[in-house]
C-alpha positions in Angstrom: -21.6 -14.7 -18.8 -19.6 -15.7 -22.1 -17.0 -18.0 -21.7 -13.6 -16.7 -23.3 -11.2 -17.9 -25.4 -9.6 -19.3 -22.9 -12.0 -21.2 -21.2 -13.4 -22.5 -24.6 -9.7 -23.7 -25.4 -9.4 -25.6 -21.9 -12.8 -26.9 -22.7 -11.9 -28.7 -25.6 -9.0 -30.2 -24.3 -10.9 -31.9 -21.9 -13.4 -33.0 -24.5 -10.8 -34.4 -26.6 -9.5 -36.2 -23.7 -13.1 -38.5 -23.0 -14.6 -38.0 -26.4 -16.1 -41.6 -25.8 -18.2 -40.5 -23.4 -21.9 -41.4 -24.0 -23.0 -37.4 -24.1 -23.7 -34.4 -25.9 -21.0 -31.5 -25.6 -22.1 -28.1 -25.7 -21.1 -26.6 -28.3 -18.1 -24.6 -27.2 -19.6 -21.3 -29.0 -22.1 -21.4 -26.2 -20.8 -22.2 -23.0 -21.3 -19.5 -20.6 -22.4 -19.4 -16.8 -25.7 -18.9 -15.8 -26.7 -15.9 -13.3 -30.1 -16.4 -13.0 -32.6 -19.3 -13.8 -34.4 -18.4 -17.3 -37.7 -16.6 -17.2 -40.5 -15.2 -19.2 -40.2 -11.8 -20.2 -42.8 -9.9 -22.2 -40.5 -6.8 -22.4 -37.1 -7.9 -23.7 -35.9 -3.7 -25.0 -36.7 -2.9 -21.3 -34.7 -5.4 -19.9 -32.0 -4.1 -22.3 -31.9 -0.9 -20.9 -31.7 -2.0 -17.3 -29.4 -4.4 -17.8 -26.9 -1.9 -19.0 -27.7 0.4 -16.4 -27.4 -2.7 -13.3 -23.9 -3.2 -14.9 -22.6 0.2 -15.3 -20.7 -0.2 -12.3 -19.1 -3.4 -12.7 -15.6 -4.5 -13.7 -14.3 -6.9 -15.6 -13.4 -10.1 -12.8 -11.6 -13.8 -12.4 -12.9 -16.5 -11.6 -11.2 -20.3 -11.0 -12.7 -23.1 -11.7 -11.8 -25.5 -9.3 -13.5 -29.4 -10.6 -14.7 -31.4 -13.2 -17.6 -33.5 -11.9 -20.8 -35.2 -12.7 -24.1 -33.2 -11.8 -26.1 -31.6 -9.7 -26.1 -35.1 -8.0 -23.9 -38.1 -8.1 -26.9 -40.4 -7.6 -29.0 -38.7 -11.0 -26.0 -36.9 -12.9 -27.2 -35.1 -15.8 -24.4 -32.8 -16.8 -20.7 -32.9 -16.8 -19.8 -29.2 -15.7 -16.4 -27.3 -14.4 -17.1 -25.6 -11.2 -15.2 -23.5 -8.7 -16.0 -21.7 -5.5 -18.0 -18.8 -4.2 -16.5 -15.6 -5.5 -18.0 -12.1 -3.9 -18.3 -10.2 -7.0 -19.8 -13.0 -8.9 -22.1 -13.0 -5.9 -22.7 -9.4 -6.0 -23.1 -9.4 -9.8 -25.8 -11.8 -9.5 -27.8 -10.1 -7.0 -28.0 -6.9 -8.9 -29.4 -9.0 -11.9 -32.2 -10.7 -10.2 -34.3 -7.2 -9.7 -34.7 -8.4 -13.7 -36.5 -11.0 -13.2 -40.3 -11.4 -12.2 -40.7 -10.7 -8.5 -41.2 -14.8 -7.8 -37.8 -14.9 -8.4 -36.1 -12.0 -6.9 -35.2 -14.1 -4.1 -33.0 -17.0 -5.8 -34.1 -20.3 -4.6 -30.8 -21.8 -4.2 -27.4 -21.0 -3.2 -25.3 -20.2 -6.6 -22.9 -22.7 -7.8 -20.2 -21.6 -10.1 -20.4 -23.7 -13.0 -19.9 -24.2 -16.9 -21.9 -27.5 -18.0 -19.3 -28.8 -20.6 -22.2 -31.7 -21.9 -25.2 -33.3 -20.9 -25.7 -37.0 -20.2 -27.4 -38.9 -22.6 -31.0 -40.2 -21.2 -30.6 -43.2 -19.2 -26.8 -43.6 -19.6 -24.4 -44.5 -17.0 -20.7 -42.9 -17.1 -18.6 -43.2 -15.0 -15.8 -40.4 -14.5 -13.6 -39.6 -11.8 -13.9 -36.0 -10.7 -10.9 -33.8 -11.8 -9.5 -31.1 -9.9 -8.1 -28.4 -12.4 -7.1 -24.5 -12.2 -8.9 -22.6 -14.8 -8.4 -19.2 -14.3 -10.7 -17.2 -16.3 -11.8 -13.4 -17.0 -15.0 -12.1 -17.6 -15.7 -9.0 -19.8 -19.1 -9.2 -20.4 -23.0 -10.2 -19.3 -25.0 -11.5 -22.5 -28.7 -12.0 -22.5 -29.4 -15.4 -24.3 -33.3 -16.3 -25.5 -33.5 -19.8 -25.0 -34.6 -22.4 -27.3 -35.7 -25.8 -26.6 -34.9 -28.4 -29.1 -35.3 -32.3 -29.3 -31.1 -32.4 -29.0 -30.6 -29.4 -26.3 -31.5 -26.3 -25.5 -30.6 -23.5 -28.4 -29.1 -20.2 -27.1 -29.6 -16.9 -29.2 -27.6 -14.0 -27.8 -30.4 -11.3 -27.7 -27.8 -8.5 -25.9 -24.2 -8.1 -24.8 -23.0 -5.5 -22.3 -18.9 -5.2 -21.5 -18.1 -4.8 -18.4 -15.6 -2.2 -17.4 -11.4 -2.8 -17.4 -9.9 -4.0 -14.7 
């Protein structure tokens, strides 16, 4: 899901305020949340089609993002990432969109964690930050589709569809 405006805008207000940091930000362009883990998929125009038909019943929702902390562990943090709690339509969203993916992963492996990675930690770098407990309050309007694309610096991402949710 494509972060908004306003989350992008929050976003680079926290970048501004530890721009020191030893990482790379994601581009702001490209934060989203991730509903299900990336997969192979032969048949990207069919998965068009369903994916509009899975969301043709869905409405636009908040969400609040709740922390700022390293992750997924304090002992090997990897990203730095804005997360919140567990949110029953986001839930419910997300199980619809895993009958997408190959069967091995139409039962998710892990719980879901609300999250936004803001940047990733530099190989073998130590940082130190405090977590931060914030209230962003955000809207989602839309599921995109992104191809990802593995580069030396980061992962790419190509939007490859976008479906709108219905209004509130």
């Amino acid at each position: 899901m494509p972060a908004d405006d306003e989350l992008q805008s929050r976003a680079s207000t926290f970048r501004d305020a530890h721009c020191k940091l030893p990482v790379r930000w994601v581009p702001l362009d490209t934060l989203h949340v991730t509903l299900l883990p990336p997969w192979y998929c032969d048949d990207v125009e069919g998965i068009f089609g369903k994916l509009h038909d899975l969301l043709d019943a869905f409405k636009a929702f908040d969400v609040c993002f709740s922390t700022i902390s390293v992750g997924p562990t304090l002992r090997k943090p990897r990203l730095i990432w804005a997360s919140g709690g567990v949110h029953d339509g986001l839930g419910k969203l997300q199980e619809k969109l895993s009958c997408l993916v190959e069967p091995s992963f139409s039962q998710l492996e892990r719980a879901f964690l609300l999250h936004v990675t803001l940047a990733r930690i530099k190989k073998n770098q130590k940082i130190y930050l405090v977590p931060e407990i914030i209230d962003w309050k955000v809207t989602f309007h839309s599921v995109r589709l992104y191809e990802s694309i593995l580069r030396p610096l980061g992962a790419e991402y190509r939007v490859l569809c976008e479906v709108e949710l219905g209004a509130e």
